[in-house]
C-alpha positions in Angstrom: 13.2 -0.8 -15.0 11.2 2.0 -13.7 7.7 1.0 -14.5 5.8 3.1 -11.7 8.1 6.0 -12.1 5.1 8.2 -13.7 2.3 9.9 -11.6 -0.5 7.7 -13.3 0.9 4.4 -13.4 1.5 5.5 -9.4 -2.2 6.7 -9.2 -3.3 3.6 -10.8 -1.4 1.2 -8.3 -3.2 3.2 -5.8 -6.4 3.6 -7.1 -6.2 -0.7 -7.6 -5.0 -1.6 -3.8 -8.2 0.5 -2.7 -10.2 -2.0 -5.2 -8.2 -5.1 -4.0 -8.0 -4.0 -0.2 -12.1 -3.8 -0.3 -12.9 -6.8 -2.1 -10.5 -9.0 -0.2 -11.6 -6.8 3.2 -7.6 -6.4 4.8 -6.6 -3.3 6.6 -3.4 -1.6 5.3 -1.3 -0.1 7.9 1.2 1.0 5.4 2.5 1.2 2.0 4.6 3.4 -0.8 4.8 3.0 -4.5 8.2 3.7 -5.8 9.1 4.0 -9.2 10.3 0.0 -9.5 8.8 -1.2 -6.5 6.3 -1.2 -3.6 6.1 -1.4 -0.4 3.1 -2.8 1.6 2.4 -3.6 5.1 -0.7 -5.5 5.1 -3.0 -7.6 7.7 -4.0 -11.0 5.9 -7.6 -10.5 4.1 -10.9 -11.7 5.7 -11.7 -13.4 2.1 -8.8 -15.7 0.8 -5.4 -16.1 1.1 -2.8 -13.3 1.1 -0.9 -14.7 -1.8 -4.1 -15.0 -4.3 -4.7 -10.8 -2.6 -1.3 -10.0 -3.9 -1.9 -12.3 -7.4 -5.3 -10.6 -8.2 -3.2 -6.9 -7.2 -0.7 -7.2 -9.6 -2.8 -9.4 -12.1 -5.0 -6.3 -11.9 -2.3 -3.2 -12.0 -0.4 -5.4 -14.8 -3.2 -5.8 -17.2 -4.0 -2.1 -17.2 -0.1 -0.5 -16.9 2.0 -3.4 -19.0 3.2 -2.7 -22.4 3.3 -4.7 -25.4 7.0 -4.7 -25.2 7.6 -6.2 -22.2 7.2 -10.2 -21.0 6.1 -9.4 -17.5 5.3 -6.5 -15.4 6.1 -7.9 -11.8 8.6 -10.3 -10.2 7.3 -13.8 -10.3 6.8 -14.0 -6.5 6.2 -11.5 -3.5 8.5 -11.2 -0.4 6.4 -11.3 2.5 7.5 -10.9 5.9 5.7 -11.8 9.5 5.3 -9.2 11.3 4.3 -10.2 14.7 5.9 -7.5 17.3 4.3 -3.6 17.8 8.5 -2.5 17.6 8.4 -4.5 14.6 5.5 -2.8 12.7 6.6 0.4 13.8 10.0 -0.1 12.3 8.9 -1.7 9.2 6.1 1.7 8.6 9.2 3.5 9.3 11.3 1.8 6.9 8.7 2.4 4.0 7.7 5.8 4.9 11.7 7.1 4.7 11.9 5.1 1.5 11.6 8.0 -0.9 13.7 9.9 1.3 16.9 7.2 1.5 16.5 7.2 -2.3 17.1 10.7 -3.0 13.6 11.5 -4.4 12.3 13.8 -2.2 13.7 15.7 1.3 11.2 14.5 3.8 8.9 12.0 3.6 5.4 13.8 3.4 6.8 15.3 0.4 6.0 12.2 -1.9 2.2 12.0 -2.5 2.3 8.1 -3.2 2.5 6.8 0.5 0.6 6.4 3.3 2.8 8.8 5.5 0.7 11.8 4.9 -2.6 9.5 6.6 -0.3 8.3 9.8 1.0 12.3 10.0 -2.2 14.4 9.4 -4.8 12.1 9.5 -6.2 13.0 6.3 -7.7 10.4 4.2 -5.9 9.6 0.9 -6.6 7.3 -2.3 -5.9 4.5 -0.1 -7.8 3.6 3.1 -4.8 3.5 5.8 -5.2 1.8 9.5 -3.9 4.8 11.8 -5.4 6.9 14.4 -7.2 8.8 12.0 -9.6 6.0 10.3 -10.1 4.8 14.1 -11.4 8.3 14.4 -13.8 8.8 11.7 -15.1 5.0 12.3 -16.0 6.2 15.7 -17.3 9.5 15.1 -19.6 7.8 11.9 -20.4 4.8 14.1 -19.1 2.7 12.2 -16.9 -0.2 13.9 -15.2 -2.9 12.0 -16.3 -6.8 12.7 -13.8 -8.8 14.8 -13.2 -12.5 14.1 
């Protein structure tokens, strides 16, 4: 079922990560929302555990997008997986960026507003803050340098 197929349920998953990603203070180096499904590449938060992060996202993004009709708005459970290797982060980003693309909803990947491609390509800042050269950028121009454990 196609519950994020239309630009404001899209919006509003985006709009929420932003919310969740700065309450639970994790960097996002990727994501896309498809119309069934997202995609996220995430570092684990400063405050909790990744799995109550993901619980409070789609606790969040189902209360405000889920209809009557339906029993649930997610899966159950989210499939996470380590990512521990530079070739492997790069080919997972990849992977979700070309997502829209494999599926025959747009011709090149910049071309679907709902992903972070357009931040890792252009730099330009979108809905959601994105960890790629161009955040580094504006951190150091602003002053502003994140705290390191």
């Amino acid at each position: 079922m196609k519950l994020l197929d239309s630009v404001a349920a899209r919006e509003t998953f985006e709009r929420e990560l932003e919310r969740v990603r700065r309450w639970y203070n994790f960097y996002i180096s990727g994501y896309v929302v498809m119309p069934e499904h997202v995609h996220l590449l995430v570092s684990e938060p400063e405050r909790g555990e990744l799995s109550v992060v993901m619980q409070m996202l789609k606790q969040i993004t189902s209360h405000q997008l889920k209809t009557p009709d339906l029993p649930r708005f997610w899966q159950v459970r989210y499939y996470g997986f380590p990512v521990w290797s530079e070739k492997k982060r790069v080919e997972k980003l990849r992977y979700i960026h070309r997502n829209p693309v494999q599926r025959g909803l747009v011709a090149q990947p910049e071309d679907w507003k709902w992903s972070s491609f357009r931040q890792w390509a252009t730099g330009c800042e979108g809905r959601v803050e994105i960890e790629c050269q161009g955040t580094a950028r504006r951190r150091e121009q602003t002053g502003f340098l994140p705290k390191l454990k």
